[in-house]
N, C-alpha and C positions, 0 to 999 in steps of 0.2 A: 968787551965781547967781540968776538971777531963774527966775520959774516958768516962760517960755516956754522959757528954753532946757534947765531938768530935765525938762519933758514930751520935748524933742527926744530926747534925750541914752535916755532912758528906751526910745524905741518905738527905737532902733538898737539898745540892747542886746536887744530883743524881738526883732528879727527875724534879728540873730546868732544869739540861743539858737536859733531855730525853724529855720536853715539850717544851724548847725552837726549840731544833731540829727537833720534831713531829712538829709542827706549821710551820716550815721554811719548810721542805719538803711538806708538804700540802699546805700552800698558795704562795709557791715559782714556786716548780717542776711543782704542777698539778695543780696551777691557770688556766695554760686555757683550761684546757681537764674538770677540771670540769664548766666553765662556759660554752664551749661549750655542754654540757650534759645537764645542767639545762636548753639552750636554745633549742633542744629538746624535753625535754621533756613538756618544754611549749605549743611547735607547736603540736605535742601530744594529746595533752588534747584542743586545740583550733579545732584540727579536728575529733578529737574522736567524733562515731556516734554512733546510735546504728543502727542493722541490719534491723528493720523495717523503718526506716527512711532512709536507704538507698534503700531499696526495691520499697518505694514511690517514689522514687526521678527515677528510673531506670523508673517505669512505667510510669511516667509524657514524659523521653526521649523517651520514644517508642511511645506514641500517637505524639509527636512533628514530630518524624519521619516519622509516618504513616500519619500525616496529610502534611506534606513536601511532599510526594511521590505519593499522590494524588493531589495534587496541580501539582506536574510535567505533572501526566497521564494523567491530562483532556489539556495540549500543543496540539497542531495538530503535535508537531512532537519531537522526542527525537534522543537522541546523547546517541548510549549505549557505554561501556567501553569495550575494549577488544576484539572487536567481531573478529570472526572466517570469514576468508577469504574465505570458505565454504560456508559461510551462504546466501551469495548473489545468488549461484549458485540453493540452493534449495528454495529460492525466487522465481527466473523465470520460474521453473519448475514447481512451485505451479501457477505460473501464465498462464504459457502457456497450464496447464493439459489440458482447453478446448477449443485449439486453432481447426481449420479447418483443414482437411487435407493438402490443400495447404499450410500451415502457417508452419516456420521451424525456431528453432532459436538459435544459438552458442554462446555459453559465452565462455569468456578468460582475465583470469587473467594478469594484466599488470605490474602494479608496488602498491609501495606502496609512499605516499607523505605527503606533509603536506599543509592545509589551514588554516593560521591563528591560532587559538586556539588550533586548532583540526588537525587529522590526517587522514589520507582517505585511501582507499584499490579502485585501478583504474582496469576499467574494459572494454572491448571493443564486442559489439553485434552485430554480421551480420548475415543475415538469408535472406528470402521471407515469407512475411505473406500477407494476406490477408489487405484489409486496418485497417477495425474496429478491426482486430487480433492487428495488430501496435499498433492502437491507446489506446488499451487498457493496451499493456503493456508501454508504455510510461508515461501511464496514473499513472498505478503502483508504477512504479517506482517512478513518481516524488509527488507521495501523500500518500505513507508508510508509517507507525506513525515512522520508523526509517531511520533518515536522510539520503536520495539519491538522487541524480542530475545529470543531463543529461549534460554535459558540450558542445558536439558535436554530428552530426549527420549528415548523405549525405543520400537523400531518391532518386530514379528513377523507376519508373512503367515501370513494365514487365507484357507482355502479352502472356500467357499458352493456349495450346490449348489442351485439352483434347482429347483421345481418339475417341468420338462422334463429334469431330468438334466442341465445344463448347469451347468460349475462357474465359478465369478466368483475369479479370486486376487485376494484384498483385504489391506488391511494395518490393524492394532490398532495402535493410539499412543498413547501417552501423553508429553505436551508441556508444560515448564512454560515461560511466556513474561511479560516484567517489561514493562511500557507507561511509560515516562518523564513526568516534567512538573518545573518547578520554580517555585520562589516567587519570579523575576524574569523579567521579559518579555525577558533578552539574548539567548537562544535562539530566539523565537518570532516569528511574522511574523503581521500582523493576515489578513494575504490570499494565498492560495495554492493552488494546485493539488497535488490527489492525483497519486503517481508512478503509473506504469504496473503495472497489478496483474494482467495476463493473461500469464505465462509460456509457452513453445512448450512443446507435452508433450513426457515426456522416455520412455525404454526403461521397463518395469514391471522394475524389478531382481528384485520375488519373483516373476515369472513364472518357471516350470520350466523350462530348457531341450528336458526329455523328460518327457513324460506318458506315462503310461498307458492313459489312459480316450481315445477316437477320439467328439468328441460328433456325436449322432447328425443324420442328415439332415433334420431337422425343414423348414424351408424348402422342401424338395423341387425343390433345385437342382439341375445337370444335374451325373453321376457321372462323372468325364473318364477312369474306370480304366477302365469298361464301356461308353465311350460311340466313337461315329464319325463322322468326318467326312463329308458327305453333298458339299456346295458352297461354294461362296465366294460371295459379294456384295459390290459396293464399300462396305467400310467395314465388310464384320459376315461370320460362317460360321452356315452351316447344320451342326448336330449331330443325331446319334439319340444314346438312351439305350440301355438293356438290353432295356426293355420296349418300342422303338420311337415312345418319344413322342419330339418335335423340337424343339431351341433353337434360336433366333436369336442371337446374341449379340456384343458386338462390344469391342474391345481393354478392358481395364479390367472387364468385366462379371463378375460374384462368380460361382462355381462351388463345389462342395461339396469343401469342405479347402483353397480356393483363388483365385485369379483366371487370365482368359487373358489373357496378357500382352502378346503380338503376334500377327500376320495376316500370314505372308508371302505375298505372291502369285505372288512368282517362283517358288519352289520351293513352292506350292499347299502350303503348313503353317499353322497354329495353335500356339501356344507359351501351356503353363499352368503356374504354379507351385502347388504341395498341401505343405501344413505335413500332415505325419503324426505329430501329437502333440509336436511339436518337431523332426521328421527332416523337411527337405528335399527335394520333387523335383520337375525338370522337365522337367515331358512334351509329347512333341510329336506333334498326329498331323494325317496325309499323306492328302492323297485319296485314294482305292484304287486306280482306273483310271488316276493316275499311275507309281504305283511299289507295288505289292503287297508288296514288300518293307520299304519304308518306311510300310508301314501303321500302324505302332505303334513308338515306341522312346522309353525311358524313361531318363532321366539321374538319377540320382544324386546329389546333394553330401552 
């Protein structure tokens, strides 16, 4: 073998060794870093978008959203997340802005708890209010587009006499009420309207049916027991009192125990009703110069 062809013979076995060894360390070493890479770069290119096609996609979630969260708002009632234990207190406040003089009412923070799904902020109300004052915040509370509930309540009428001798039937409460919230937004609606929080007033239940006391004529409204009818006028009667002062007054006009409630002209009457302490009556009086007889006559119920 001569020398030109042992140099040959020699760089073939060189460049076997270095390709068998390149090969061994490429499909040996880093077999599975690069199969993990190819698989990669597969998922890559499987979710590769472009940015308008993504931008489409986002506005489609945002109407989904916005139509989920109007579906919530038209509930009669939502469960917010988070709420402030605060929030209850400037509640009542909004509610009671146009309570009566008489009417008073104290919030106090109790505990916090849990019902079921959901978690509660507890609260306890004692005051005097007026009744329809009560009734309204009751009313409030338990028809807020944001979940509140009246769990208990002890109610007892008290009876206030005012300066003038005039007694006010009021009622004493004591209210305990739980305000909802939870720690996921399924119940809640970003945007919504408060329900309707003005109730029509209702009868005073602790009102007495029969008093005692006849409050006094402070007003110095016309007396219908002692009083006479003088004329008529379209639309209104002439009355004297006892002492000869004179009303004008006309269907609806407030009297002392009472109102007058009609004006006949065909049969020349007036018609009053007078609460006497809770007793019933209505009275009707007659021109004189028509029927002297019918001067005065008093009904009963």
């Amino acid at each position: 073998m001569n020398r030109k062809t042992f140099s040959t013979l020699l760089l073939v076995a060189i460049f076997a060794i270095i390709a068998i060894t390149g090969s061994a360390y490429t499909y040996y070493f880093q077999g599975n870093e690069i199969e993990e890479n190819e698989k990669q770069l597969k998922d890559l290119k499987i979710n590769a978008q472009n940015t308008e096609e993504l931008e489409m996609q986002l506005t489609d979630l945002k109407l989904k959203v916005e139509e989920m969260d109007s579906i919530l708002s038209l509930r009669k009632y939502v469960i917010p997340t988070k709420i402030a234990q605060s929030s209850f207190f400037q509640f009542v406040n909004d509610v009671s802005a146009d309570f009566t003089e008489n009417s008073h009412v104290n919030v106090e923070y109790i505990s916090s708890g849990e019902q079921g799904s959901f978690s509660t902020h507890n609260y306890v109300l004692k005051g005097i209010a007026e009744f329809n004052d009560l009734f309204k915040l009751v009313y409030s509370i338990e028809q807020s587009k944001e979940l509140k509930k009246i769990t208990k309540g002890n109610l007892t009428n008290f009876v206030e006499v005012d300066k003038d001798e005039i007694p006010h039937y009021l009622v004493t409460y004591s209210l305990e009420a739980m305000v909802y919230y939870s720690d996921n937004d399924m119940f809640a609606s970003a945007n919504y309207a408060e329900n309707k929080l003005e109730p029509n007033p209702l009868y005073n239940i602790f009102y007495p049916l029969i008093r005692e006391e006849i409050p006094p004529n402070s007003e110095g409204l016309l007396d219908v027991q002692t009083a006479q009818l003088l004329a008529l006028i379209p639309d209104g009667a002439y009355l004297a009192d006892a002492s000869g002062t004179t009303h004008l007054l006309w269907e609806g006009d407030k009297v002392y125990l009472g109102y007058l409630t009609k004006i006949d002209y065909t049969s020349n009457e007036v018609n009053f009703i007078l609460n006497k302490g809770g007793v019933i009556e209505n009275i009707t009086l007659t021109l004189e110069q028509n029927d002297q007889e019918k001067d005065k006559k008093n009904t009963r119920k």
